[in-house]
C-alpha positions as CSV (number, residue, x, y, z in Angstrom):
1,X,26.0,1.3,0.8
2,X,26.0,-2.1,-0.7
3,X,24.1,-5.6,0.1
4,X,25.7,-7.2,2.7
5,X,24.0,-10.6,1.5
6,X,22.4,-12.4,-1.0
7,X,18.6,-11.3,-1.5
8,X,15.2,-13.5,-2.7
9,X,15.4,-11.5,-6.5
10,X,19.2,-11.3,-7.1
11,X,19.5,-11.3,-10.9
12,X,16.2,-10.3,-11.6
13,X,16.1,-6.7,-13.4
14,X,13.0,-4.6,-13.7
15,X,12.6,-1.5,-16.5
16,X,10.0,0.5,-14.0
17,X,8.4,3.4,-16.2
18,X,6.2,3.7,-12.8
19,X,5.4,6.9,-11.0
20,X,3.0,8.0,-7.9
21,X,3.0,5.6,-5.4
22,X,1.0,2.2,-7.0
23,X,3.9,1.4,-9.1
24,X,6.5,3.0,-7.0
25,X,5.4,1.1,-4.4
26,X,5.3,-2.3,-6.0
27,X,8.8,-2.1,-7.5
28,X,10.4,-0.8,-4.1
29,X,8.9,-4.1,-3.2
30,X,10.9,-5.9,-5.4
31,X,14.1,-4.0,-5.0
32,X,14.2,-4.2,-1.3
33,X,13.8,-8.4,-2.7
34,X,17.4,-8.0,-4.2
35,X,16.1,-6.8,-8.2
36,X,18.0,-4.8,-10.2
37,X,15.3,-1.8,-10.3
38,X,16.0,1.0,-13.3
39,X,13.5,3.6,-13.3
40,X,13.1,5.2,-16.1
41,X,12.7,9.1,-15.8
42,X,11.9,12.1,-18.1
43,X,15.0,14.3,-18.2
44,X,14.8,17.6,-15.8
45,X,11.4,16.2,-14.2
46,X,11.7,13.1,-13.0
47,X,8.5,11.1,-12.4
48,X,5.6,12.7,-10.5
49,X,6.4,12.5,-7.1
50,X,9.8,14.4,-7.5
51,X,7.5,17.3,-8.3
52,X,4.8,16.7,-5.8
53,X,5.7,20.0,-3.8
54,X,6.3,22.1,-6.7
55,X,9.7,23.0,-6.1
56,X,12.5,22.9,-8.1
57,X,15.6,22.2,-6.4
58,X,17.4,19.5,-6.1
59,X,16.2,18.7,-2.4
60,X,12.6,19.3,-3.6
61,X,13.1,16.7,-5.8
62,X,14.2,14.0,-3.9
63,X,11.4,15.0,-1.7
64,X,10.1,12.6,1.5
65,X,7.3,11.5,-0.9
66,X,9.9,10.6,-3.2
67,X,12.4,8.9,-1.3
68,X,9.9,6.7,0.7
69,X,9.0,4.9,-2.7
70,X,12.6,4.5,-4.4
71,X,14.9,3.4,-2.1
72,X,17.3,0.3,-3.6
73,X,16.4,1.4,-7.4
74,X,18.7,3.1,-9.9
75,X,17.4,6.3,-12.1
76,X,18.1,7.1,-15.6
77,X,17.0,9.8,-17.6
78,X,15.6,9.0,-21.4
79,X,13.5,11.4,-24.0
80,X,11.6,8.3,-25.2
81,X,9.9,10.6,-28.1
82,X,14.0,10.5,-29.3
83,X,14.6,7.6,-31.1
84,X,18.5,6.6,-29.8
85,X,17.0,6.9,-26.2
86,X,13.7,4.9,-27.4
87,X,16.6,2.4,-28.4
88,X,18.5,2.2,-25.3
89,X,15.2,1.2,-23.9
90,X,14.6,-2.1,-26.4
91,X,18.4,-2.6,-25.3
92,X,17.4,-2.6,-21.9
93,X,14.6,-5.0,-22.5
94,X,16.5,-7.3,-23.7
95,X,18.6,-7.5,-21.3
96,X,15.4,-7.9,-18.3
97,X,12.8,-9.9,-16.8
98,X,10.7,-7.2,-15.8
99,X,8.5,-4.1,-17.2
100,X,6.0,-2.4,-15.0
101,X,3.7,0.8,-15.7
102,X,1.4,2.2,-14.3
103,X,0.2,4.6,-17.3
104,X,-3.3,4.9,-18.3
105,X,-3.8,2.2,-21.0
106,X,-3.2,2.8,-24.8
107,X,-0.2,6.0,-23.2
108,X,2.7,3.0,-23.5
109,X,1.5,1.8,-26.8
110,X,1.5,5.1,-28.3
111,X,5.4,5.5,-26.5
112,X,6.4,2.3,-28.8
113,X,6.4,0.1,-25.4
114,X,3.3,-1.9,-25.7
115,X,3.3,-6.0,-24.6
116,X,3.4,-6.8,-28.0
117,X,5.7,-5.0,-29.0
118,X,8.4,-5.8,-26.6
119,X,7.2,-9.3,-26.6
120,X,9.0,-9.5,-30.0
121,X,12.0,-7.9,-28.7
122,X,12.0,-10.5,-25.2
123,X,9.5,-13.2,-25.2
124,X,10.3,-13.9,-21.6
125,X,9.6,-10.7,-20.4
126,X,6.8,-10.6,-17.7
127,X,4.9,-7.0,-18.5
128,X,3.3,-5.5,-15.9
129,X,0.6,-2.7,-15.9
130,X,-1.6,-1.4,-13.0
131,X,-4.1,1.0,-13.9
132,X,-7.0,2.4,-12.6
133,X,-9.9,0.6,-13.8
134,X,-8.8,-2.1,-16.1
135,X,-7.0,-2.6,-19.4
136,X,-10.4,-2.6,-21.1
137,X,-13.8,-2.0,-20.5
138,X,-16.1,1.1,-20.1
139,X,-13.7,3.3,-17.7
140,X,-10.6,2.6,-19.6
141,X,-9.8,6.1,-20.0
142,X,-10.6,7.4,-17.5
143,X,-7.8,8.9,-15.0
144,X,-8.0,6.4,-12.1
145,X,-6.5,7.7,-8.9
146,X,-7.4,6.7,-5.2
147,X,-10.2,8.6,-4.3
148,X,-11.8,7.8,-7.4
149,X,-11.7,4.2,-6.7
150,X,-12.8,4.9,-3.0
151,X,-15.6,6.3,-4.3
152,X,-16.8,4.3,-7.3
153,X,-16.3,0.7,-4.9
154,X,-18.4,1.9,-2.6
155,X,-15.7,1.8,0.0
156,X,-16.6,5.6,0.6
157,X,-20.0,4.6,0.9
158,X,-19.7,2.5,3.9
159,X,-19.5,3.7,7.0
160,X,-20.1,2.8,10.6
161,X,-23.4,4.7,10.9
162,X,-24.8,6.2,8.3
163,X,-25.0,10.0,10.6
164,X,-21.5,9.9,9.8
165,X,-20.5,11.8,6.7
166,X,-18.4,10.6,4.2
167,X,-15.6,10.8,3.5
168,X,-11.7,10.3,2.0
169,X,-9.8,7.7,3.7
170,X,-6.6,9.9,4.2
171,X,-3.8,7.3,3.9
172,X,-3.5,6.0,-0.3
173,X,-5.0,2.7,0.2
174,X,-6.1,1.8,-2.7
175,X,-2.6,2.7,-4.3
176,X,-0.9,0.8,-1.8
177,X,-3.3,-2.6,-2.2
178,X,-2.9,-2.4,-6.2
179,X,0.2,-2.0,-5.6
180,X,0.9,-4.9,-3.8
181,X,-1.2,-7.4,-6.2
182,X,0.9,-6.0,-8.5
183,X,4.2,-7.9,-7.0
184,X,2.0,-10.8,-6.2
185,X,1.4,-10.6,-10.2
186,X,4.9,-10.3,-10.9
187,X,6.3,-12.4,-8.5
188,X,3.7,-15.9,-9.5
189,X,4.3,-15.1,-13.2
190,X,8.4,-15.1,-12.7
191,X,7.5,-18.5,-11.1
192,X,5.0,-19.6,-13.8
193,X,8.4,-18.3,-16.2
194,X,10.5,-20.5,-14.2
195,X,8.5,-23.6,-15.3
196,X,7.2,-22.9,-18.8
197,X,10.1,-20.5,-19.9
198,X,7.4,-18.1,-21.2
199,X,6.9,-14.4,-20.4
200,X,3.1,-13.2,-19.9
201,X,1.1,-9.8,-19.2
202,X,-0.1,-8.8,-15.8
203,X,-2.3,-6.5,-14.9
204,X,-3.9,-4.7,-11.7
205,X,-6.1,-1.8,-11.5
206,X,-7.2,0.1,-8.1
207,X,-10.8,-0.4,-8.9
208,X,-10.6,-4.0,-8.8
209,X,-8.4,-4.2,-5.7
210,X,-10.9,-2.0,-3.8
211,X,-13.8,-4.9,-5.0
212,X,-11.2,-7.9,-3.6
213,X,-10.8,-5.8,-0.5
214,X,-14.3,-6.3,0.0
215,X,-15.0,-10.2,-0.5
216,X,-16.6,-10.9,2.9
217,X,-19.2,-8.1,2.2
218,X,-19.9,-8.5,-1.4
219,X,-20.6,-12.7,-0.6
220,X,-22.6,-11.5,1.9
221,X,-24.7,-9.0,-0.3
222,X,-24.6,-11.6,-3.4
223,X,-26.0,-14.3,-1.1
224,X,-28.4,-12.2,1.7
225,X,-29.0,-8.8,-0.4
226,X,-27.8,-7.9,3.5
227,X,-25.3,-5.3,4.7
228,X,-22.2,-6.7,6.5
229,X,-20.8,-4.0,7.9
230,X,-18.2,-4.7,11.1
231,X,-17.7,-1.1,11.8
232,X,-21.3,-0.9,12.9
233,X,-21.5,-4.1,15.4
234,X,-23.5,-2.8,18.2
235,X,-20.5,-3.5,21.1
236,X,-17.5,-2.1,18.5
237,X,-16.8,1.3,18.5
238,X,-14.7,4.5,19.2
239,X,-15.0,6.2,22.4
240,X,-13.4,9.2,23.8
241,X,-11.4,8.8,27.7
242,X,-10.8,12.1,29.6
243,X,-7.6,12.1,27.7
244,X,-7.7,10.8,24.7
245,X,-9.5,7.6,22.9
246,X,-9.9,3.5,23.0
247,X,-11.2,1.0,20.4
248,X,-13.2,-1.6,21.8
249,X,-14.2,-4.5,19.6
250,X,-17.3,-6.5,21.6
251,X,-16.9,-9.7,19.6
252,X,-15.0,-13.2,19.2
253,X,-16.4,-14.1,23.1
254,X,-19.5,-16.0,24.4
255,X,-20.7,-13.3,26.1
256,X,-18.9,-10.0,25.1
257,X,-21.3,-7.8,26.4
258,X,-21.4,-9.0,30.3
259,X,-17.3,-8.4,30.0
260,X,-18.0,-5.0,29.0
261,X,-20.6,-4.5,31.6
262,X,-18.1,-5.8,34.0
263,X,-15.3,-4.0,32.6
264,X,-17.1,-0.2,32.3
265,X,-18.6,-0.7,35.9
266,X,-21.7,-0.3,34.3
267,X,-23.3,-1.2,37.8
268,X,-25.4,-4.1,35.8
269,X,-25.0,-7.0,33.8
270,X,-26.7,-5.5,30.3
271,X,-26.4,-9.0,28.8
272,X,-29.3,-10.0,31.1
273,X,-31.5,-7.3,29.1
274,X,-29.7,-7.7,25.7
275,X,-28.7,-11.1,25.4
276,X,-28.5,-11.9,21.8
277,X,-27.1,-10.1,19.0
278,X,-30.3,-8.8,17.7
279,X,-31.7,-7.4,20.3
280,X,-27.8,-5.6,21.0
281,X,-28.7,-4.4,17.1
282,X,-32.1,-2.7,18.0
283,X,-30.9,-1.1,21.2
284,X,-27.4,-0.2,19.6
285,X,-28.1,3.6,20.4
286,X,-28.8,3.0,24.3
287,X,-25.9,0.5,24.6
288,X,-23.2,3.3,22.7
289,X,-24.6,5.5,25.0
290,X,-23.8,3.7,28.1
291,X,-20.3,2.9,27.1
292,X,-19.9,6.4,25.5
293,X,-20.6,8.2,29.4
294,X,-18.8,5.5,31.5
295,X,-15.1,6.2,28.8
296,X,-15.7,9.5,29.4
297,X,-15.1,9.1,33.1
298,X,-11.4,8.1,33.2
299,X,-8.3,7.8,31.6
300,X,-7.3,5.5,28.2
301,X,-5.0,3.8,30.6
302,X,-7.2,3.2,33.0
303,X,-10.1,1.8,30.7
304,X,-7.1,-0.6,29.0
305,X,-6.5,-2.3,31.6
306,X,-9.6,-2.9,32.9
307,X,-10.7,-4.1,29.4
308,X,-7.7,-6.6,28.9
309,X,-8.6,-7.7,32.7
310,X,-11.7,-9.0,30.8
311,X,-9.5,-10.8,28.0
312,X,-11.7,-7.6,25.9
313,X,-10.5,-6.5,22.0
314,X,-9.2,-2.8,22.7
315,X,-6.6,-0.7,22.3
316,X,-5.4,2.7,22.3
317,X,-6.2,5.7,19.6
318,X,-2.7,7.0,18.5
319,X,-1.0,9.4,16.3
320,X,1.2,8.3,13.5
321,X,4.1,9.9,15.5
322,X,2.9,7.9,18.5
323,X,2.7,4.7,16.5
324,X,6.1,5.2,15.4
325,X,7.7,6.0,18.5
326,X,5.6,2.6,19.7
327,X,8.0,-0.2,21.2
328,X,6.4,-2.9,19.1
329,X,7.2,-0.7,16.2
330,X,11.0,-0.5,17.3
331,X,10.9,-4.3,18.0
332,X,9.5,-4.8,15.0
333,X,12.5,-2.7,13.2
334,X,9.8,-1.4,11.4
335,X,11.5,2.2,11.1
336,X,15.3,1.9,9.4
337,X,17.7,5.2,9.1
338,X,19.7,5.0,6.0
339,X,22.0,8.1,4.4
340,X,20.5,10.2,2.1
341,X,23.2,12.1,-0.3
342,X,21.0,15.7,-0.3
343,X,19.1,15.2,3.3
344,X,21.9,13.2,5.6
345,X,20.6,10.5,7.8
346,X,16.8,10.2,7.1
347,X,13.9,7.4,8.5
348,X,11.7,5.6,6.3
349,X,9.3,2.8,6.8
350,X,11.2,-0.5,6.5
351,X,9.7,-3.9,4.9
352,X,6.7,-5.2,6.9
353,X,8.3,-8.4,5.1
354,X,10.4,-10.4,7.5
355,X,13.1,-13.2,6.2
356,X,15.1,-15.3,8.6
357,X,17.7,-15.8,6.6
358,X,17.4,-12.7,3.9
359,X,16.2,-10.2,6.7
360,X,15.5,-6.4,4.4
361,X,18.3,-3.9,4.2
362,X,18.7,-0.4,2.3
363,X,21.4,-0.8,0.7
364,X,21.3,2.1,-2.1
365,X,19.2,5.1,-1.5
366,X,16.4,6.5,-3.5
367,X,18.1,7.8,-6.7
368,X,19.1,11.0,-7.3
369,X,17.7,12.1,-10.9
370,X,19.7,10.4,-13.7
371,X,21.9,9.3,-11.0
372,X,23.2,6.0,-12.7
373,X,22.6,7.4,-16.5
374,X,26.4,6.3,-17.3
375,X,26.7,2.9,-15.7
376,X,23.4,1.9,-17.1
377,X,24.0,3.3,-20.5
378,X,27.3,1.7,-20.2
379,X,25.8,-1.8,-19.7
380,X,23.0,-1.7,-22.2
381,X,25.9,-0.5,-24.7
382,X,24.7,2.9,-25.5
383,X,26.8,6.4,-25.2
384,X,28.0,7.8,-21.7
């Protein structure tokens, strides 16, 4: 495979020490942008993820996991405690705009990789970290990871009702969010470069992405010491059809609740009893209640349409598999097949970005381990 056009981040070339999926999935960002991507792996391992099953072939490690986070990058393996391979990374540097990590602080220091000290060896070079809770501060050695930072946010906290218990969002989303502040980081300070000519330090961390996530709410606390909570509107919630489950989202209307009564055939116009929002708070319980019986009565279908007859906020519970096989998912070209050396033709998520004139393409797939160790070595000027 090879670009079939010019991308956003031709010329730009990134040294990604990353691993996991919050640096994986910022630099896969910035190679499916056209960057020259060289991640730089431990020799027989690879980065985390290769390993993430435990296996140890080489189909186990170009695993799913793997391959959804690396496609359009180039591997090479280098021992960096050997001094010629800690080398061929300075050589590297020097020859790049990029360096991103996602180590705890202090571990790329102690590897001989710190700002400072490739500073000295590039002073353009835009040095990028994402951690998870800071470069400094109280929790700066502490292993961050995603529940971790669900947890300590209070994004784990908050529920829709508090008879719910909690629990662990099941999709990484606080990897993914610090992940992409981390190109927004990297993509502003290449800009800032472009003006000034100077390199600079960036730096995310989960913890803090989690807290930005949550702006409305913490404003609202700051300001009203008040809960905002939009999972726990009295007209918005989850209810069950004889065959599966619809979203409805009572809000954004003058008067939601008489379109719902409409809607449900609840028999009644409950807006007459409930007419403002704080009266729909106190009798929450009685109002769920109602809805809850009346979805239980027919089909999703059924209770779709007669929502969107209503010009109602609703929509259909799915399955990942169902969202993918969705047509505004295939319109969207939001799934791409590419070939995969070990696993033939496979489907990953595509970019969620979308260029008119630069539209996304794979156009290497995720490396094999030390797949390009000769041609990179070669260009950096080091042994084959």
């Amino acid at each position: 495979m090879t670009k079939t056009r010019d991308l956003p981040l031709d010329g730009i070339r990134v040294v990604d020490f990353t691993q996991v999926m919050l640096g994986p999935c910022a630099t896969q960002v910035l190679a499916d942008f056209g960057a020259d991507v060289v991640k730089i792996e431990r020799p027989g391992s690879g980065e985390l993820s290769r390993n993430v099953f435990g296996g140890k072939t080489e189909k186990d490690l170009n695993n799913p996991v793997f391959y959804s986070l690396n496609r359009n990058k180039r591997s090479v393996t280098l021992d960096t405690r050997n001094e010629e391979d800690k080398n061929l990374v300075y050589e590297l540097v020097k020859k790049s705009d990029v360096v991103v990590n996602n180590f705890r602080p202090g571990v790329m220091e102690r590897m001989g990789f710190g700002y400072e000290t490739l500073k000295e060896i590039n002073p353009r070079i835009i040095y990028a970290s994402g951690s998870g809770f800071g470069q400094t501060g109280p929790y700066v050695h502490k292993g961050g990871q995603d529940v971790l930072a669900q947890a300590m946010t209070g994004v784990m906290e908050r529920r829709a009702d508090r008879s719910i218990p909690r629990s662990i969002y099941p999709t990484a989303l606080c990897d993914y969010t610090a992940g992409m502040h981390l190109v927004q980081g990297i993509l502003a300070a290449l800009l800032n470069r472009h003006k000034t000519g100077e390199g600079q330090e960036v730096s995310v961390s989960l913890y803090d992405s989690m807290l930005a996530m949550q702006m409305q709410e913490a404003s609202f606390w700051t300001s009203e010491q008040t809960d905002l909570n939009w999972a726990a509107l009295p007209l918005t919630g989850v209810f069950d059809t004889t065959d599966g489950a619809v979203v409805l989202v009572g809000a954004f209307k003058v008067n939601p609740l008489q379109d719902i009564s409409t809607a449900l055939e609840l028999g009644e116009d409950l807006s007459i009893h409930y007419p403002d929002l704080e009266t729909q708070i106190k009798n929450k319980a009685y109002l769920q209640d109602r809805f809850r019986k009346a979805f239980a009565s027919n089909t999703t279908a059924y209770w779709i349409g007669r929502l969107e007859d209503q010009d109602l906020l609703c929509a259909p519970v799915k399955s990942l598999e169902e969202a993918l096989e969705d047509p505004q998912t295939i319109h969207n070209q939001m799934v791409t097949t590419h070939s995969h050396p070990l696993h033939g033709d496979v489907k990953v998520i595509s970019s969620p970005v979308h260029f008119s004139k630069t539209p996304f393409q794979v156009y290497r797939p995720a490396p094999t381990l030390g797949q390009h160790n000769d041609e990179i070595r070669s260009e950096i000027g080091g042994q084959k």
